[in-house]
N, C-alpha and C positions, 0 to 999 in steps of 0.2 A: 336493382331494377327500380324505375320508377316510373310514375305516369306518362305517358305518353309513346313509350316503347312499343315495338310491332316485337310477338314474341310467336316462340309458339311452344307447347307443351303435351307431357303425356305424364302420367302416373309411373313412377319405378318401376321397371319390370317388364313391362308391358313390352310389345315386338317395335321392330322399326320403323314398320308402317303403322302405328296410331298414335301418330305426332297429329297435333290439331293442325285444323287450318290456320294461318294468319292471324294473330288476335292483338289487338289495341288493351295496354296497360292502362285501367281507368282511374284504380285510387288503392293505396295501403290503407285497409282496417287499421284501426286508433286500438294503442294498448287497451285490453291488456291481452288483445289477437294479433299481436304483431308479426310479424309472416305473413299473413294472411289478404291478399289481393284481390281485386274484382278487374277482369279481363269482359271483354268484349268480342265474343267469337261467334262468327256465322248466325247471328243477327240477335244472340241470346246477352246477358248476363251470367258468366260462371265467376265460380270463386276457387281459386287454387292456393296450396301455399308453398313455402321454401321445402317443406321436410318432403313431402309427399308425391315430389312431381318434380322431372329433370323439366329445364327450362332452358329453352334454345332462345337466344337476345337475335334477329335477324337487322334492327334497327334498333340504335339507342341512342339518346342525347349526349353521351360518353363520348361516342365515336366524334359525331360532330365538335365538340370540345378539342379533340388532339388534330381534329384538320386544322383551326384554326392558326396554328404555329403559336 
């Protein structure tokens, strides 16, 4: 994941419908909280991380790299 990414998330566990809305990847936390990300969702600041929360990529700078041939 990195900045710029449209994602969306939920905490483990949780049912199928409380996936977030839409959310914009803003910036990876600086060691020594590495995991740990600040999203832009439904007009707030949240912070989620790798362990604690499945993350759906709907848009990533990744994909646009392998269109390019």
């Amino acid at each position: 994941m990195k900045a710029g990414d449209l994602i969306s998330f939920k905490p483990i566990d949780f049912g199928l419908e409380d996936w977030s809305n839409p959310s914009i990847v803003m910036s990876e936390y600086k060691s020594p909280n590495e995991g740990l990300w600040s999203v832009w969702c439904d007009g707030i600041f949240c912070v989620i991380d790798d362990t604690n929360y499945e993350i759906l990529h709907l848009t990533s700078s990744l994909l646009d790299e392998t269109t390019k041939g």
